[in-house]
N, C-alpha and C positions, 0 to 999 in steps of 0.2 A: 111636229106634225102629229097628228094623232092615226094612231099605230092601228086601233080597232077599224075593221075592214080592209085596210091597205094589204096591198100582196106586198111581203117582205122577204128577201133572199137574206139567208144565213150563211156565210161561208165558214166553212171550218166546226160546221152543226153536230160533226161528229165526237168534237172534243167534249172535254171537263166542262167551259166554260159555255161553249156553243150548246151541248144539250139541254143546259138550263135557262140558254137565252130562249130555245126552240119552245121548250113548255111553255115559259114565259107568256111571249106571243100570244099563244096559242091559247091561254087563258085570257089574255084581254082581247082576244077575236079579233086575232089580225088573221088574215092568210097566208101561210108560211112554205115556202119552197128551202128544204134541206138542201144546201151541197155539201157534199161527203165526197172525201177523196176513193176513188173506184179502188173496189178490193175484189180478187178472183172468187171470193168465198160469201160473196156477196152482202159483206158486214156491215153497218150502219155505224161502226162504233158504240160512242156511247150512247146513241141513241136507239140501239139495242135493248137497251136498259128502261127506255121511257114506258108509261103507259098506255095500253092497248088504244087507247082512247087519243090519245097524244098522236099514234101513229097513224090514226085513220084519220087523223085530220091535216097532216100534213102531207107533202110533196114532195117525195125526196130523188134528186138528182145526183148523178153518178159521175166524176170527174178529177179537173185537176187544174188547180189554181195558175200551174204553169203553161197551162195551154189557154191561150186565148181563144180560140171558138169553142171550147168548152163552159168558160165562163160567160162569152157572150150572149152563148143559147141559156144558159140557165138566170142570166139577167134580163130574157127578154120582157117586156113587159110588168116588170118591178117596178114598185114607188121608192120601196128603202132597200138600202143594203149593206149589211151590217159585219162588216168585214174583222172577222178572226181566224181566217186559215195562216198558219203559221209553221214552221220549225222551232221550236222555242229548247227544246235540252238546249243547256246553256255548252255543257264536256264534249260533246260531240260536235259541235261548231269548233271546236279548234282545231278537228281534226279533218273536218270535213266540211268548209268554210262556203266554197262554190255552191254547195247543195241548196245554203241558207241566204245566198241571192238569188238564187234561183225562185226559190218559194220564195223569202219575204219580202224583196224587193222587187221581182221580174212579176212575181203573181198580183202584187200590189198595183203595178205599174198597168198589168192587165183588167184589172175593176175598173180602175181612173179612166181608162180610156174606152172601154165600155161606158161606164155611166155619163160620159161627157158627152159620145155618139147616140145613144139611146135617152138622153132624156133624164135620169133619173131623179126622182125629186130631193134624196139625201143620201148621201155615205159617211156609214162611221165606221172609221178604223179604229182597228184596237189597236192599241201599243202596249208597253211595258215600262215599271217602273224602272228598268235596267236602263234604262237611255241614261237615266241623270248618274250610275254608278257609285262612287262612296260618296256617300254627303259631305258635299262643304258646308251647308248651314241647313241648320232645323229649324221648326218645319222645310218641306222642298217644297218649293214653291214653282209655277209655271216658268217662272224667271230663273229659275236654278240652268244654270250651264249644262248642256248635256257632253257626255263623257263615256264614252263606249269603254266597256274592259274586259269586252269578249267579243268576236265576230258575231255570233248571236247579236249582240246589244246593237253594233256597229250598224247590220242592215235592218235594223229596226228602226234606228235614230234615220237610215236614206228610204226606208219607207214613209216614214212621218214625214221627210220633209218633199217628198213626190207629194203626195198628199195635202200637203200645205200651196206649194208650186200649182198645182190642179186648179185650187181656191182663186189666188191671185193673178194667176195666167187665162185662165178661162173661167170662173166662176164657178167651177163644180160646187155644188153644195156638199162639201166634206166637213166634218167632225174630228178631232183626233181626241183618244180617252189615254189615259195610261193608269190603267190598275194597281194597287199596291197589295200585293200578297194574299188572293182573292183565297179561298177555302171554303169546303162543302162536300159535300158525297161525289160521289163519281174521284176524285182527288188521287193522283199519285200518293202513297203513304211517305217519301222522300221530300215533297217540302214540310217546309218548317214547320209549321201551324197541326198540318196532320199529324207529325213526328213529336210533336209536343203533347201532343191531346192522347196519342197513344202511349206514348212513355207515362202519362198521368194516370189515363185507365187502366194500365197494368200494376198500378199501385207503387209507381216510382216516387223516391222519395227526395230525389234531385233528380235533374232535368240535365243530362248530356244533348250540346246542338254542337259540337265539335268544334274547331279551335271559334274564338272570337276577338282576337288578335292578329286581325292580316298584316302582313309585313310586304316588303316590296320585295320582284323576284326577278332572277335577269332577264333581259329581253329575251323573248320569241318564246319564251317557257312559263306555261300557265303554272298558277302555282297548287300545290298541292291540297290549299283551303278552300279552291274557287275550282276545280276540276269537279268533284262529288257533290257541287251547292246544286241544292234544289233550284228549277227555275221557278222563278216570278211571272212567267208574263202571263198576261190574260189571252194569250191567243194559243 
């Protein structure tokens, strides 16, 4: 669909990845309604950070992906909806596992059945490259197996496949993306890619990404490699 003039909802507008889809937009003359999860201190995130200009063109709404009439008021009237609100730390999903169905799955769950009641003419959900977990073969491919090895990953893979289920059960016009190690300003200095570009500009002369040899570890106990891993996903 072409994006210029369409009213388009962003969820999750206030991350890394959502403030640069929001510019985005907003340079190719869509009309954009921010949701940003409500802060007492009335923060936008990173869309704090955008241009003076960026923010006087946009719509920004105040909420939370786990509340369904939240989401329903701020999809009212939407053509696209481009779905990134997430939990994505990968270390604190093992510890706090409930939180990240709640948001990735329960909130996901809550778009799909919005846009199915309202009409909308497209959703794209974001995913992560964590669904498919250690590669069995390279390139991954769509056909690669998916394989959760974190709770994180786990309701990501039952959000994709709600989202797939939408498509084939009722027709929703869904999308699913899964990003591979996306990187750019606004970026936690913790994944990879920023951690490497910064060890580089401080004049390193080898490059520490800490162990790169996972080994397997006993059950119920994440292991010490994959506990501090930056997350990947794009949401």
């Amino acid at each position: 669909m072409n994006l210029a003039n369409s009213k388009v909802l962003v969820t999750g507008a206030c991350g890394f990845i959502g403030s640069h889809v929001v510019e985005e937009l907003v340079a190719l003359g869509a009309d954009v309604r921010a949701f940003v999860l409500y802060d007492r201190d009335s923060s936008w995130g990173w869309l704090d950070e955008v241009s003076a200009e960026t923010k006087a063109a946009i719509e920004v709404v105040a909420g939370d992906v786990r509340d369904p009439g939240s989401v329903r008021r701020a999809m009212q009237g939407v053509d696209c909806v481009l779905h990134l609100a997430a939990l994505i730390a990968i270390p604190y999903s093992y510890s706090s596992p409930e939180s990240y169905v709640d948001t990735n799955v329960r909130g996901t769950l809550n778009v799909l059945e919005a846009a199915r009641d309202l009409g909308v003419q497209r959703v794209v959900h974001t995913s992560t490259s964590e669904v498919y977990g250690t590669a069995q073969f390279v390139p991954i491919t769509e056909e690669h197996p998916l394989n959760a090895q974190s709770p994180y990953a786990a309701t990501k893979i039952a959000a994709d496949q709600l989202a797939l289920s939408y498509h084939a059960s009722f027709e929703t016009p869904v999308a699913v993306i899964r990003p591979f190690n996306t990187y750019g300003p606004r970026q936690s200095a913790r994944a990879v890619i920023p951690t490497v570009i910064g060890q580089v500009a401080a004049g390193a002369t080898s490059v520490k990404l800490g162990s790169t040899t996972p080994r397997p570890r006993p059950r119920g106990r994440p292991s010490p490699e994959r506990r501090p891993r930056p997350a990947t996903s794009a949401s």
